[in-house]
N, C-alpha and C positions, 0 to 999 in steps of 0.2 A: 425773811422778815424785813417791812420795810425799815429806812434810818428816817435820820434827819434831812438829807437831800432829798430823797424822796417826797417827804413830808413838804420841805419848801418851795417843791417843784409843782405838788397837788394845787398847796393855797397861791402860786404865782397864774397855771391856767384855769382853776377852777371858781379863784376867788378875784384877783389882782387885775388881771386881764378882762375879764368881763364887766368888771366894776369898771376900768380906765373905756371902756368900749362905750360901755353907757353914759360914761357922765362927762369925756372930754372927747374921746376920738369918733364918734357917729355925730354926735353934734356937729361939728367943726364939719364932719364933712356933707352934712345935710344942707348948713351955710354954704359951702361952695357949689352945690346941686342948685340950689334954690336962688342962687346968685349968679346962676348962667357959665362958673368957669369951666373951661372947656376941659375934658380929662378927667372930669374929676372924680366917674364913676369908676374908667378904669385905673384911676389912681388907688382909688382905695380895693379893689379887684389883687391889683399889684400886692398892695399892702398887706391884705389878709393870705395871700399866696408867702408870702416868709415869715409873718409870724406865727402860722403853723406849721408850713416845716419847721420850722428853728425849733418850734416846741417838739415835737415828731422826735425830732434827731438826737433832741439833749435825751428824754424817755429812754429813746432804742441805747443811746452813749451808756447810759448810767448803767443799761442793764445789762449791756455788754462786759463795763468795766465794773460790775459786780459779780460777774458771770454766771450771770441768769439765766435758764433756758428761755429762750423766747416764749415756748410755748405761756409762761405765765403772765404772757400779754394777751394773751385768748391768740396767739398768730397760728398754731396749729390746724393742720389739714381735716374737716371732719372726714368721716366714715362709713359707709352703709348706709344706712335710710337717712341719718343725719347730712349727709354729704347731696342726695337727693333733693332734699327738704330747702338746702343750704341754695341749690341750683336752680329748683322749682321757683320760687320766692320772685326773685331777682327776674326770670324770663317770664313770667306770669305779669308782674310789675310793664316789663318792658312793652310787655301786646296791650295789653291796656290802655297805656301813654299813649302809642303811636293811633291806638283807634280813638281817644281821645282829641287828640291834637287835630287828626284830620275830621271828624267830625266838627270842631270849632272854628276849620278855617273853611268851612262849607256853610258856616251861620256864622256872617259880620253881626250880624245882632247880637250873638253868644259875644262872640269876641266884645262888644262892648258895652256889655255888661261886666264881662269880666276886667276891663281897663278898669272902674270906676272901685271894685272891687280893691283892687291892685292898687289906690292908690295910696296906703301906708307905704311901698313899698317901692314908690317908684325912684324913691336914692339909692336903692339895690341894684331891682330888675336891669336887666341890659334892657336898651332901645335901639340901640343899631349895632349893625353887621360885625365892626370894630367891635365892640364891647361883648358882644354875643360871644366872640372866639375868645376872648379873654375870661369870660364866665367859663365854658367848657373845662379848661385846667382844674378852675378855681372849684367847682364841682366835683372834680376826681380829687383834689388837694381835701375837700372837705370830708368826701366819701372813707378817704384814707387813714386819715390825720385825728379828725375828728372821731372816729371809732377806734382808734391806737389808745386815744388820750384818756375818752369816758369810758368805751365800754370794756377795753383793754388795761390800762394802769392802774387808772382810778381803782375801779373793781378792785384787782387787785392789789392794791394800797387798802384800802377798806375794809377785806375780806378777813384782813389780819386782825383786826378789832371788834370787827359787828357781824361778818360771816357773808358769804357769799349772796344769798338771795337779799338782804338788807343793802349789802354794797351795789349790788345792782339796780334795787329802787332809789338809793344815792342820789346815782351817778344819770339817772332820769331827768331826775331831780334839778339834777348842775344841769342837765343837755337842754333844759328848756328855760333856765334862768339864762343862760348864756348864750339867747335870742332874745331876751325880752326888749331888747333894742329895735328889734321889730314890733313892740307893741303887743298889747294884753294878748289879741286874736292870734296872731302868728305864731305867739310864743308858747301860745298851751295845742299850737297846730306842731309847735317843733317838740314840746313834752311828749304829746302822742306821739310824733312821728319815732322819741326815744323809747317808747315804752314799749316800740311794736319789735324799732331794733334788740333793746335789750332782750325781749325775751326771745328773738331767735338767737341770737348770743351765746340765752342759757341750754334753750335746748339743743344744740348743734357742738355746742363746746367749743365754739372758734366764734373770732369776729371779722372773720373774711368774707363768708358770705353775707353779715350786714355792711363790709367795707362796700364791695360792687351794690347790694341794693341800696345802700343811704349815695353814694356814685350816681344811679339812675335816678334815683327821688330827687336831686337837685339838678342833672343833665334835663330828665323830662318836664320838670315845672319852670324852668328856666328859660327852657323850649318854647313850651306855652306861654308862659309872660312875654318871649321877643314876640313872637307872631303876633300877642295881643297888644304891644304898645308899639312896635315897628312903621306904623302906618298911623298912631296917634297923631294929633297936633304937639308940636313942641310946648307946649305950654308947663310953666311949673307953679305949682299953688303953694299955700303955706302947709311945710310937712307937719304932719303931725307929732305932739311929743313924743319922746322914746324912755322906754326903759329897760336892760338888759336881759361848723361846717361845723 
């Protein structure tokens, strides 16, 4: 049964954190994008690479020093056709991406349509080669971290009071408020992108195989946004507002 640490640990990344994302710490650093300082994408790259471990480790800490099976973080190995399902997904995803990406670097026109597309997004996106390899972690960090925290703890933290299929719509719920930083479009692109993880989640009984495919959903779009702004003009326009891996 969860405690009270638990409990302050849900509202610090489900509530605290994403509120400080939206209304002080993506600000700040959209001003520094849009003010030319140098670094400042991989500054914040850096940035969200320790505050989700940090969240990551305090979870795994407490469950350890509760002595939790881990399995009740969804970490368990699926099974059988679930195990299939878990591996299918993920490699299916992957031929996709890759037929994707080189079809769009075979039509400069694709590519810039998709730049203008992109442009909520371009305090995120990496643009060059530096920032690219710094994205790469931050995508495994997000793939990892980010499905320990929602589809993992959360769940069950929630599960204890409203039941599993409820905690899982939850925790949807939280995965795409806590992109709305990216804006209306993005952040009901990251709700879906929750809704698809959660439910192989449920069906598999692990959140391993949504760790590697939420992993390649931000390695392969990531991919695609450098090839499509790598070769843009430097130019930065006024970002658009925001509101809250």
């Amino acid at each position: 049964m969860p405690g009270p640490l638990d409990v302050a640990l849900v509202i610090l990344f489900a509530a605290l954190w994403p509120l400080a994302e939206c209304f002080w710490l993506w600000p700040a650093h959209v001003r520094s994008v849009e003010a030319g300082v140098a670094g400042a994408r991989s500054r914040v790259y850096a940035r969200m690479l320790v505050e989700e471990w940090a969240l990551a480790a305090a979870v795994l800490a407490l469950t350890l020093w509760r002595a939790r099976p881990l399995a009740t973080l969804g970490l368990g190995m699926p099974a059988g056709w679930r195990l299939l399902l878990g591996v299918a997904f993920p490699l299916v995803y992957s031929i996709l991406v890759v037929m994707q990406g080189r079809a769009l670097m075979a039509r400069p026109q694709a590519l810039a349509r998709l730049r203008d597309k992109l442009a909520p997004l371009r305090a995120l996106a990496p643009h060059t080669a530096a920032e690219f390899r710094l994205f790469v972690p931050l995508s495994i960090t997000a793939g990892i971290c980010e499905e320990l925290l929602c589809r993992g703890y959360l769940v069950w933290v929630l599960q204890a009071w409203i039941g599993l299929v409820p905690a899982a719509l939850a925790s949807m719920v939280v995965f795409g408020l806590a992109h709305a930083y990216q804006g209306r479009k993005f952040a009901m692109r990251a709700f879906y992108t929750g809704v698809g993880l959660g439910m192989l989640a449920l069906i598999t009984g692990s959140i391993l195989p949504g760790m590697v495919l939420h992993a390649l959903i931000d390695l392969g779009s990531g991919w695609i946004i450098y090839m499509a702004l790598r070769d843009a003009p430097a130019v930065e326009g006024p970002a658009p507002k925001k509101a809250v891996a």
